[in-house]
ZAKEDREN-74890 format. One line per field, with one value per residue (C-alpha): residue number from 1; residue in one letter; x, y, z. Coordinates in pm, whole numbers, padded with zeros to 5 digits. Layout:
<recs>
resi [NUM, ...]
resn [A, ...]
px [X, ...]
py [Y, ...]
pz [Z, ...]
</recs>
This chain:
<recs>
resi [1, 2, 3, 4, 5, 6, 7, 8, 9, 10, 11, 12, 13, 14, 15, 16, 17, 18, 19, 20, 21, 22, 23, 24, 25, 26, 27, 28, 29, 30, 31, 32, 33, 34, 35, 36, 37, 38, 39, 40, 41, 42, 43, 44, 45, 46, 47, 48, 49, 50, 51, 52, 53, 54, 55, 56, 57, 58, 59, 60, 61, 62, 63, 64, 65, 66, 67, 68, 69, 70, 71, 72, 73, 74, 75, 76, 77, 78, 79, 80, 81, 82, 83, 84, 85, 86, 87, 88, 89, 90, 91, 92, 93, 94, 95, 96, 97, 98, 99, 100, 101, 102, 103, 104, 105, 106, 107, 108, 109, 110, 111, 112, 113, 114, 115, 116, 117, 118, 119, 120, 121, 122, 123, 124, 125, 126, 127, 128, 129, 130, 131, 132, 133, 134, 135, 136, 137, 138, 139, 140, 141, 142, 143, 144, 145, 146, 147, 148, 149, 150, 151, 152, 153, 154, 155, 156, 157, 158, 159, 160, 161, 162, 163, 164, 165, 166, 167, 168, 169, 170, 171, 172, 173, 174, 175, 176, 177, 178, 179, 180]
resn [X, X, X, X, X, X, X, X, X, X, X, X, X, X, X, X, X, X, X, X, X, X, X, X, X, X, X, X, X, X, X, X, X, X, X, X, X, X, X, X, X, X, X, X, X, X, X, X, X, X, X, X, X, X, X, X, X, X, X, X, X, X, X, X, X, X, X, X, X, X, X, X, X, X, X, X, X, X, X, X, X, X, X, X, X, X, X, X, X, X, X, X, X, X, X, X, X, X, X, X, X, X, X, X, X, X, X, X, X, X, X, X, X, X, X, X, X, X, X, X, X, X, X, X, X, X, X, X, X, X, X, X, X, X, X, X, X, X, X, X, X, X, X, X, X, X, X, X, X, X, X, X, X, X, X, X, X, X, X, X, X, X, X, X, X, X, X, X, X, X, X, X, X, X, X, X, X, X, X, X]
px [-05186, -05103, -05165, -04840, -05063, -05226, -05138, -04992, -04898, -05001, -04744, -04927, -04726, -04620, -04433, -04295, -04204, -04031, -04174, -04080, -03842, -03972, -03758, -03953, -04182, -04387, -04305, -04549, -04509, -04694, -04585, -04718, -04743, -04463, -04252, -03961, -03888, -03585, -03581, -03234, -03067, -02823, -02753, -03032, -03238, -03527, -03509, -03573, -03808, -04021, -04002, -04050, -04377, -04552, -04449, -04655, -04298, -04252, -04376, -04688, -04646, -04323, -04363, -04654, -04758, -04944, -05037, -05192, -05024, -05309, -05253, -05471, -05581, -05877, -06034, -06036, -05766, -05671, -05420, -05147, -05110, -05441, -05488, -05476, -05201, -05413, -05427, -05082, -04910, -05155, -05026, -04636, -04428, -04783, -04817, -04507, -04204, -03838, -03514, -03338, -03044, -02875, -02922, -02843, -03068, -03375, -03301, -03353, -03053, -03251, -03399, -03263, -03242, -03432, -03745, -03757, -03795, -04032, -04264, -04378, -04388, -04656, -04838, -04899, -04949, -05042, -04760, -04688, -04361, -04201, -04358, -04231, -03877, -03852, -03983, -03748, -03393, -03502, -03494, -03183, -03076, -03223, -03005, -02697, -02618, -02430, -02573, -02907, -03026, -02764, -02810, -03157, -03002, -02802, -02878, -02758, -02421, -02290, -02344, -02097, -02269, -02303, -02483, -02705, -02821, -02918, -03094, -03330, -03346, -03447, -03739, -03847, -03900, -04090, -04397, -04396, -04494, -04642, -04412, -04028]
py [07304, 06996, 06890, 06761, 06628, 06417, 06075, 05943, 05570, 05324, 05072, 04769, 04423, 04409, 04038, 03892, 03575, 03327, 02984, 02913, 03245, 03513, 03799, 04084, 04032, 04343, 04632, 04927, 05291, 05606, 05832, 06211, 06389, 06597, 06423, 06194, 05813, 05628, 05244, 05129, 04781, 04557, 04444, 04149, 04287, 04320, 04717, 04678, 04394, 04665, 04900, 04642, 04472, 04868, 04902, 04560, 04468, 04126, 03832, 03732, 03353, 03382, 03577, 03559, 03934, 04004, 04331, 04608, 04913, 05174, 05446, 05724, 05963, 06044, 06062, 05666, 05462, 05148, 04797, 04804, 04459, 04374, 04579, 04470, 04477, 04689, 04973, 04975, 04990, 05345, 05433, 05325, 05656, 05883, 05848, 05684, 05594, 05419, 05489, 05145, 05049, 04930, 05107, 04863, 04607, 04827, 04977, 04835, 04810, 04797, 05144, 05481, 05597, 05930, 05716, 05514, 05820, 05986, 05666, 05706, 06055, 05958, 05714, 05944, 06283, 06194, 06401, 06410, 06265, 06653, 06748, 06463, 06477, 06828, 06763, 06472, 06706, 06937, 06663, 06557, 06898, 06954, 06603, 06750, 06533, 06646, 06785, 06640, 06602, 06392, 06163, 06151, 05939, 05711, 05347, 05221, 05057, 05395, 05602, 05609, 05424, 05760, 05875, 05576, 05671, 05986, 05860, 05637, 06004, 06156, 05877, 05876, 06267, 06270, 06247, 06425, 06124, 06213, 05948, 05844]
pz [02997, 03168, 03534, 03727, 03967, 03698, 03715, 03326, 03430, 03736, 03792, 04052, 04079, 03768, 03745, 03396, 03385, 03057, 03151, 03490, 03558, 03732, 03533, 03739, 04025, 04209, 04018, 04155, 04064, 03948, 03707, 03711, 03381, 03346, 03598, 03587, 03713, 03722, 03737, 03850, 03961, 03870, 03506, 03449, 03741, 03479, 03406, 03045, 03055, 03308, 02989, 02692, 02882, 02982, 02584, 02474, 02340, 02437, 02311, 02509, 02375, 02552, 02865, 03118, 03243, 03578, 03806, 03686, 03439, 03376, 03136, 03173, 02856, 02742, 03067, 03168, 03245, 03036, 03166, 02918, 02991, 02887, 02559, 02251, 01990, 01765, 02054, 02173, 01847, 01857, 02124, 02064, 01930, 01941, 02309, 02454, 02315, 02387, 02311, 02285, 02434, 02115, 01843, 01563, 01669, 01644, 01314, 00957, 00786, 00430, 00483, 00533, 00887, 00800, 00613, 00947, 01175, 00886, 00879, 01200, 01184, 00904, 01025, 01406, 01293, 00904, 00753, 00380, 00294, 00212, 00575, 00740, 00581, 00687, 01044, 01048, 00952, 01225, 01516, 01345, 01393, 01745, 01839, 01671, 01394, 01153, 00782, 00856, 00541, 00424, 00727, 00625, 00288, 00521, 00607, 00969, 00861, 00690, 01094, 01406, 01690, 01834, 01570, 01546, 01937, 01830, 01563, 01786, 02008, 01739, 01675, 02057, 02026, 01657, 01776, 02153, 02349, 02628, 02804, 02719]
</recs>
């Protein structure tokens, strides 16, 4: 059983800047397992650069990070913006994930969208392809696609943009992050 009063994410002037732009500046926040955050603002105000630098998503020759984001797990806390790549792609989809504002952009066209949500399925909670595939239909299911497994079979260009969201739902949720 969780603790709600446990803290899952420390947020201390966090700042991102490209070169000479300061894209966010003082960002502070914690986030208690089992609760919910929003981050709102203007379009451009830096909402998903927040997200993409506490994910280790943007390019670090390109963007300068400062402040503090401590995840806590396994009874220590550890700066997101000081681990390595190595430990945050472990943690990416296994322990948090992100559901991408555009959908096509983050998919592969050259691979079918149920192998991309059944890869890291595999590679977090070591699934066999036959395990994975069925673990995959059923979140295809549980985000109401349509005749999941023959949306497992489809590549990006051949889904609705609706359906392409739900995909990248679908992949958020595969693993149970323990933030989303």
């Amino acid at each position: 059983m969780s603790d709600p009063d446990a803290v899952l994410l420390q947020v201390h002037g966090l700042a991102v800047r490209f070169g000479a732009t300061a894209v966010v500046q003082d960002v502070s926040f914690d986030l208690h397992q089992g609760a919910c955050i929003g981050i709102v603002g203007a379009s451009g105000s830096g909402k998903s650069v927040t997200s993409l630098a506490l994910m280790g998503l943007l390019d670090r020759r390109m963007a300068t990070l400062s402040g503090t984001a401590r995840w806590h797990a396994d009874g220590g806390a550890h700066d997101l913006l000081t681990m390595g790549p190595d430990d945050l792609r472990r943690l990416r989809g296994r322990e948090m994930a992100m559901v991408f504002q555009e959908p096509m952009t983050a998919l592969d066209p050259a691979y079918t969208v149920g192998e991309q949500v059944a890869e890291a399925v595999r590679t977090h909670l070591g699934m066999d392809r036959h395990k994975a595939r069925r673990h995959v239909e059923g979140l295809f299911d549980e985000v109401r696609l349509p005749d999941p497994a023959r949306i497992f079979g489809r590549h990006p260009h051949q889904l609705s943009g609706g359906q392409k969201q739900r995909v990248m739902i679908a992949m958020a949720l595969s693993c149970a992050p323990r933030l989303l």
